[in-house]
N, C-alpha and C positions, 0 to 999 in steps of 0.2 A: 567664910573660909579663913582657919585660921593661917598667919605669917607662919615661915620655916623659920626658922632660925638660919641665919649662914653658915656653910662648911669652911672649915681651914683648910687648903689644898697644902701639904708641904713641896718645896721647892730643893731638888735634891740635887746631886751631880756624884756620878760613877766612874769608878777608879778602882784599879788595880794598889793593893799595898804590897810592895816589895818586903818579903821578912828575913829570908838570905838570899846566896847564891852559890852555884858552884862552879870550877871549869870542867868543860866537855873539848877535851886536845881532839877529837876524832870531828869536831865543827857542825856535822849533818852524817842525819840519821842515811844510811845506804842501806841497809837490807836489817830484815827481822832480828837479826842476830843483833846489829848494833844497838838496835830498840831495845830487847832483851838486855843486853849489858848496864845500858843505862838505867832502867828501870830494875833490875836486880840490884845495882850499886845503889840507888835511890831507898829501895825499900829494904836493902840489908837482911836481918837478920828479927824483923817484927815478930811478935809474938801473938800478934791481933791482924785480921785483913787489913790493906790500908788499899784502895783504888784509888788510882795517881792518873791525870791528865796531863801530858807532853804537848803544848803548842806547838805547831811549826809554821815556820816563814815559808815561801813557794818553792825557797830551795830545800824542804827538809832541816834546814837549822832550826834546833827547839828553841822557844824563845821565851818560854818558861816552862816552869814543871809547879801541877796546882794539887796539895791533896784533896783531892773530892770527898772522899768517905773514909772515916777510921771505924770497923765495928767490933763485933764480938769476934772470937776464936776461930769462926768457923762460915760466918756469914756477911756480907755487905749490900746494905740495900743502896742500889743505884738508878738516880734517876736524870733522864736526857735534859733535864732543865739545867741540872746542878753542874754534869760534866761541860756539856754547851758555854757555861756565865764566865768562866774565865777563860774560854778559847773565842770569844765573842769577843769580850773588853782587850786581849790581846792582838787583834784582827789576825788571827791564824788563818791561813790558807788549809790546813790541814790539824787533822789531832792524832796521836797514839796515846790508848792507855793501855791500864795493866792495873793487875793486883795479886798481890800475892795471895799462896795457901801455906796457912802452917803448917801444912802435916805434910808439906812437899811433894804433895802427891798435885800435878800442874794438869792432867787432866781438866776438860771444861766443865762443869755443872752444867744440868740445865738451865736453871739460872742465869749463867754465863752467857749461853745460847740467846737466850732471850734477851738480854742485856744488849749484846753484839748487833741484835737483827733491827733493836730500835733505836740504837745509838746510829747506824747508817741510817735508818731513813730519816733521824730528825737531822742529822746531818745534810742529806739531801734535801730537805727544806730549806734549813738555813745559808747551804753552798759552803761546808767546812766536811772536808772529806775524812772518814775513818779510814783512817792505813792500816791498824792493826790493834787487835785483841793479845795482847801477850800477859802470861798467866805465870806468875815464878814459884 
């Protein structure tokens, strides 16, 4: 029987990097509308989809805002691992995202749909609640 040779395990540590900030005068999120406001001021005027994750603290205070995906014109591939990694390293009690459509037409895709229905249940595994699907 020949010897393995030994594996290197590497030895890591996880972290959030801070790259700006902004102020939110309204403190915590209270109804749809405010998510919307925030996430419209967030994503402006993009010319490409961007799908953005809002952490929140148990009161609704977002306690950051992570872009998850930037894609083509008209598509964003989203997956519950990637929204989830920075409302995890955040200990959010809760998430809201959003993405925009260029063509302003805010309408869900089905795509969306689907997006939506596995973003709650991986949620429900991991005990980080989806508040809301907002689409600019």
């Amino acid at each position: 029987m020949k010897k393995q040779p030994q594996k290197r395990i590497n030895i890591v540590s996880v972290k959030l990097v801070k790259e700006s900030s902004l102020l939110y005068k309204e403190r915590s999120i209270q109804s749809p509308e405010d998510g919307y406001k925030l996430i419209k001021h967030f994503l402006g005027d993009l010319d490409r989809e961007a799908f953005i994750v809002i952490s929140l603290d148990t009161k609704n205070s977002p306690v950051l805002i992570n872009i998850c995906h930037v894609d083509s014109l008209n598509a964003s591939i989203v997956h519950p691992r990637e929204v989830m990694k920075a409302a995890i390293l955040s200990n959010a009690a809760s998430i809201l995202v959003g993405h925009n459509h260029p063509s302003e037409n805010s309408s869900p895709s089905r795509e969306d749909i689907e997006v939506t229905t596995r973003l709650v249940e991986a949620g429900k595994i991991i005990g980080i609640e989806l508040l809301d699907y907002i689409i600019v």
